[in-house]
C-alpha positions, 0 to 999 in steps of 0.5 A: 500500500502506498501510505503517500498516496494514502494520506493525500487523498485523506487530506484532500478529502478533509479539505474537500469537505471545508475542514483544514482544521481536521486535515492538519489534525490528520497530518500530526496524527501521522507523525508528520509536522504540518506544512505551515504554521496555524493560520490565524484569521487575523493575519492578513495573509489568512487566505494565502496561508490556508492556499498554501497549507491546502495545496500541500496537503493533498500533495502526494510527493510532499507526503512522500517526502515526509513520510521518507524522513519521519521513517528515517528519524524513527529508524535512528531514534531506534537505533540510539536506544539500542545503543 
């Protein structure tokens, strides 16, 4: 199974319902930092933030990427605990 294009589509389905909000939440429940900090609806760069927090999301070489480098902090995590 491909867990990139797995997590894409789950966040773009969460978008697709209006919710950045709960797509953000599924991305740190993956073990993944979100793309951009919280946007605030009162910065005046809101709508750019959300665009940006959205497009990268539902992009499936961003999860793939991330998903290469948490695996990869986690493989070395356990190999200093081995130690």
């Amino acid at each position: 199974m491909n867990l990139a294009l797995l997590h894409s589509t789950a966040c773009r389905e969460l978008l697709n319902e209006g919710d950045l909000e709960d797509a953000v939440r599924y991305c740190i429940a993956q073990g993944i930092e979100p793309p951009v900090p919280p946007c605030t609806r009162l910065s005046s760069d809101y709508e750019r933030c959300v665009e940006v927090a959205k497009e990268t999301l539902s992009d499936y070489g961003w999860w793939e990427k991330r998903i290469k480098v948490r695996n990869t902090r986690e493989r070395r995590q356990a190999e200093m605990q081995e130690r």
